[in-house]
C-alpha positions in Angstrom: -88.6 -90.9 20.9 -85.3 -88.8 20.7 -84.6 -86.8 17.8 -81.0 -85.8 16.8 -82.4 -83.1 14.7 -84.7 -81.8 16.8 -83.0 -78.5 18.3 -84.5 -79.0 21.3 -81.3 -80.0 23.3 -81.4 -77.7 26.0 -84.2 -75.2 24.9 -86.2 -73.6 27.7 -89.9 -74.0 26.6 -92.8 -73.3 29.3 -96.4 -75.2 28.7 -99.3 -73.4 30.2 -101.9 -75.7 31.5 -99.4 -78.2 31.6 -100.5 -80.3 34.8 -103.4 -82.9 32.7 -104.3 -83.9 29.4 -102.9 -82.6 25.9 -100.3 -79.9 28.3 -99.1 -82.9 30.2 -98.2 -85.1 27.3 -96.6 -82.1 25.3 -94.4 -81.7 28.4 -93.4 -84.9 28.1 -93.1 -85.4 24.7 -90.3 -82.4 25.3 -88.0 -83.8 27.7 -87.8 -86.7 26.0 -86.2 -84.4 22.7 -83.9 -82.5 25.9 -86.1 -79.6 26.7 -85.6 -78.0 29.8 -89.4 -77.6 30.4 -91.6 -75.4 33.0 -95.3 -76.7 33.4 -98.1 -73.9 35.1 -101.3 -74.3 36.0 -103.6 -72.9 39.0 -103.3 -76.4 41.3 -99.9 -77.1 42.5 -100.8 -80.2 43.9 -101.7 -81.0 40.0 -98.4 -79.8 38.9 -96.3 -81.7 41.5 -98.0 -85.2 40.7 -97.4 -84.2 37.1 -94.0 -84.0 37.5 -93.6 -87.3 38.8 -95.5 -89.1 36.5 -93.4 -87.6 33.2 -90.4 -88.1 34.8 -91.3 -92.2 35.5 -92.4 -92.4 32.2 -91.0 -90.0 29.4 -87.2 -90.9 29.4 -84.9 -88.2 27.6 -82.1 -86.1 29.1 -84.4 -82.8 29.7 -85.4 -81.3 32.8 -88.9 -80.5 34.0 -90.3 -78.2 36.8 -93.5 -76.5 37.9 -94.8 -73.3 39.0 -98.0 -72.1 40.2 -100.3 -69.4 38.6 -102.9 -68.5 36.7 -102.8 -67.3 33.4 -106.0 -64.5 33.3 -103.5 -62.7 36.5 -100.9 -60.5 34.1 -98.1 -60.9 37.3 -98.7 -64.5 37.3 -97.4 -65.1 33.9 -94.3 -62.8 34.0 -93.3 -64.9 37.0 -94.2 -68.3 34.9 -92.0 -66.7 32.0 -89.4 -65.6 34.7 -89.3 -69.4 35.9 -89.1 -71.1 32.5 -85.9 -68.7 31.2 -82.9 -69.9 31.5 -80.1 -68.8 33.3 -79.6 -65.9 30.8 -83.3 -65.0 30.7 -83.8 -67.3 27.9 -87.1 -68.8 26.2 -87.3 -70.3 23.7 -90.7 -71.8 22.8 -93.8 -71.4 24.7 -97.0 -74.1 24.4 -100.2 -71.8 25.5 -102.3 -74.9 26.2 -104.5 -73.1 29.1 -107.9 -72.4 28.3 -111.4 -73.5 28.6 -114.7 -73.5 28.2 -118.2 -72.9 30.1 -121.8 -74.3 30.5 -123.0 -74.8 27.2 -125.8 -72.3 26.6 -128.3 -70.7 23.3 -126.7 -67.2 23.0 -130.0 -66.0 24.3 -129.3 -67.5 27.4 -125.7 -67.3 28.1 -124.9 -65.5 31.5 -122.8 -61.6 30.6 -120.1 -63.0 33.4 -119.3 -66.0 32.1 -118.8 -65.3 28.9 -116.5 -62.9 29.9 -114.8 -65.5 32.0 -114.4 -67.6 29.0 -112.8 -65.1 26.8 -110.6 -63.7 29.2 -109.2 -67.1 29.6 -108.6 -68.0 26.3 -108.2 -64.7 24.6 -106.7 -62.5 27.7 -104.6 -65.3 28.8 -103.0 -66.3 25.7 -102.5 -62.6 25.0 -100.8 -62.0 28.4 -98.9 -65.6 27.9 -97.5 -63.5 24.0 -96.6 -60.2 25.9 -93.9 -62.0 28.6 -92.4 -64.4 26.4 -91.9 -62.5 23.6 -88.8 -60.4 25.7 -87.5 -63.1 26.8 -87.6 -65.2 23.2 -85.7 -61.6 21.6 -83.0 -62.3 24.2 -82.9 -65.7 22.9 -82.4 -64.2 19.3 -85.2 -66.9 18.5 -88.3 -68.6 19.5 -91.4 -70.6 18.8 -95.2 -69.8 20.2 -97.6 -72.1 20.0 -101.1 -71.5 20.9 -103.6 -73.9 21.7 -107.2 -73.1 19.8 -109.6 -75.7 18.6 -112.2 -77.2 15.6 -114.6 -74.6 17.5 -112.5 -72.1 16.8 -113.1 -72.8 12.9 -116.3 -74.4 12.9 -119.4 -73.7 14.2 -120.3 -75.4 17.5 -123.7 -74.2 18.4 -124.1 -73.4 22.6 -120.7 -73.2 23.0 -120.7 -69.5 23.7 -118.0 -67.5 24.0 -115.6 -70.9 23.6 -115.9 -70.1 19.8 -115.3 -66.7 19.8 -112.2 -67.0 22.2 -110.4 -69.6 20.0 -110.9 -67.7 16.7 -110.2 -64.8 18.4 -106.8 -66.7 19.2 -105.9 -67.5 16.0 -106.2 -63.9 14.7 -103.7 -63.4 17.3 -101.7 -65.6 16.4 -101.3 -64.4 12.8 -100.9 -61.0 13.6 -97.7 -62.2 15.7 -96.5 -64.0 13.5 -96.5 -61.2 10.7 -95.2 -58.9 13.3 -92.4 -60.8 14.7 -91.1 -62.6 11.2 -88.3 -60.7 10.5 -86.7 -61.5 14.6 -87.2 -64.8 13.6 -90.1 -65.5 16.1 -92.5 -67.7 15.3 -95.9 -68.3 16.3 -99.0 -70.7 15.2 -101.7 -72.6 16.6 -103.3 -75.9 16.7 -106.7 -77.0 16.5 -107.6 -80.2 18.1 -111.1 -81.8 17.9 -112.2 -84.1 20.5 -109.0 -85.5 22.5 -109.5 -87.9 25.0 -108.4 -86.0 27.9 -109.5 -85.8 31.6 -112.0 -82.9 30.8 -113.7 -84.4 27.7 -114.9 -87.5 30.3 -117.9 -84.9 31.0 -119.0 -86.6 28.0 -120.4 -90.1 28.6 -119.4 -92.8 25.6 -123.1 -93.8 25.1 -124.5 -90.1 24.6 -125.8 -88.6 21.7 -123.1 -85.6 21.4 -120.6 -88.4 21.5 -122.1 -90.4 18.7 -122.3 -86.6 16.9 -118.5 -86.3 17.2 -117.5 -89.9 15.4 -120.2 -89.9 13.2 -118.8 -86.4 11.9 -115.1 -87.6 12.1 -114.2 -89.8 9.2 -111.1 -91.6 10.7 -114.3 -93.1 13.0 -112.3 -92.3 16.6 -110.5 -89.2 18.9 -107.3 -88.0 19.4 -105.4 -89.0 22.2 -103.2 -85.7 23.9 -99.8 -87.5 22.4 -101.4 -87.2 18.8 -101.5 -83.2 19.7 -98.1 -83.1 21.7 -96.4 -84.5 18.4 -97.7 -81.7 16.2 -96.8 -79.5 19.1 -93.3 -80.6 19.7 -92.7 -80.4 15.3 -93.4 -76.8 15.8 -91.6 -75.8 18.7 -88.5 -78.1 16.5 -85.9 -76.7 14.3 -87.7 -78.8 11.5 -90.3 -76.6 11.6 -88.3 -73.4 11.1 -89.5 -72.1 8.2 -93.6 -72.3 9.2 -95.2 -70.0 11.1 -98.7 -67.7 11.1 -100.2 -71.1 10.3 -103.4 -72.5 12.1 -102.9 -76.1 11.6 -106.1 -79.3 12.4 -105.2 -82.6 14.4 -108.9 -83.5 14.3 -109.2 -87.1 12.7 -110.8 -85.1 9.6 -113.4 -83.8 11.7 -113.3 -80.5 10.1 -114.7 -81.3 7.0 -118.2 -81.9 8.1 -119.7 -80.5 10.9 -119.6 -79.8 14.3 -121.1 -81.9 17.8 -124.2 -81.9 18.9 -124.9 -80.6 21.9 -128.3 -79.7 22.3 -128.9 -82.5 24.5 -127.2 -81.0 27.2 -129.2 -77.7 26.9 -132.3 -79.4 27.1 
């Protein structure tokens, strides 16, 4: 899995929401290319189990440690970007893979503080997650920011709620960084994944209707697994990918060119 051209040798890179699923294997998929790597998340039991099972597995010459926090809390993310720096105050890549949805809901029916909740995770945090590492990536004289949206963020996925508007919401950001930050040689995109098989998409039972929505509207006939995202990741955060950024780029098996899931069953 090592790359000698990677750049990565070394790099201090900090995954949010990096205990499970797609964050987990992008940690991994870094210390295997020599990234010294911080994972966060809100359970530190999570995060400590984490650790252990990249470090059995992934092979490579990086490091990999944990800290605690959660990304909607502004001081809990300058101390997640104060952990990941290096020595020097360092970063040099950040993967804003924290976020999440809510209880899938008709607009009519959606509940004001959840919403809320939904776009302060996704929007606020990825926002907050920007503000602290872009210091520390300008000390660094470089750095790559990757944000974590999704299909919803692109195409319409009725009664997810403010899930949609958060991702695209995201992306804009993400742009706007990008166009701001060019010229210090900062770079930022996103990547939107469709359906991976992580530990929260198991909500979704195999035989169910919104399951059968999301191959029969996926032309490669499957779903991702998180390594398929992690690659794409670990490409951007590379020196081989020094040259692309303000770019929202899909790792959905083609699902993007049809429609979105169905979900209505699970609104009744």
């Amino acid at each position: 899995m090592t790359s000698t051209n990677s750049g990565l040798e070394g790099k201090s890179i900090l995954v949010t929401g990096g205990g499970t699923g797609i964050g987990k294997a992008c940690a991994a998929r870094l210390i295997a290319d020599g990234a010294n790597v911080t994972i966060s998340g809100r359970r530190a039991e999570v995060l400590e189990q984490a650790v252990v099972d990249i470090l059995a597995t992934a092979g490579g010459s990086g490091s990999l440690s944990w800290t605690a926090g959660d990304v909607t809390r502004e001081e809990d993310v300058q101390t997640m970007v104060s952990h990941a720096s290096d020595d020097r105050g360092r970063l040099h890549g950040c993967v804003a893979n924290a976020g999440g949805g809510g209880i899938p809901a008709a607009y009519a029916d959606q509940d004001t503080e959840e919403f809320k909740r939904v776009l302060d995770l996704n929007v606020m945090g990825t926002f907050y997650s920007i503000k602290h590492c872009l210091p520390a990536m300008l000390k660094a004289g470089t750095g790559s920011f990757v944000g974590m949206s999704s299909l919803a963020g692109h195409v319409t996925h009725p009664y997810f709620g403010a899930y949609c508007v958060g991702k695209a919401g995201l992306e804009e950001m993400m742009r706007n960084a990008a166009d701001e930050y060019g010229a210090q040689n900062i770079r930022f995109n996103a990547i939107r994944p469709g359906f991976v098989s992580t530990e929260i998409m198991e909500g979704i039972p195999r035989e169910s209707d919104v399951y059968d929505s999301y191959i029969r509207n996926t032309p490669m006939n499957g779903v991702a697994e998180p390594e398929d995202i992690a690659n794409l990741a670990r490409f951007l955060l590379s020196n081989e990918a020094r040259w692309i950024t303000g770019q929202i780029i899909n790792v959905d098996g083609g699902h993007s060119l049809r429609r979105g899931p169905d979900f209505g069953s699970f609104v009744g």
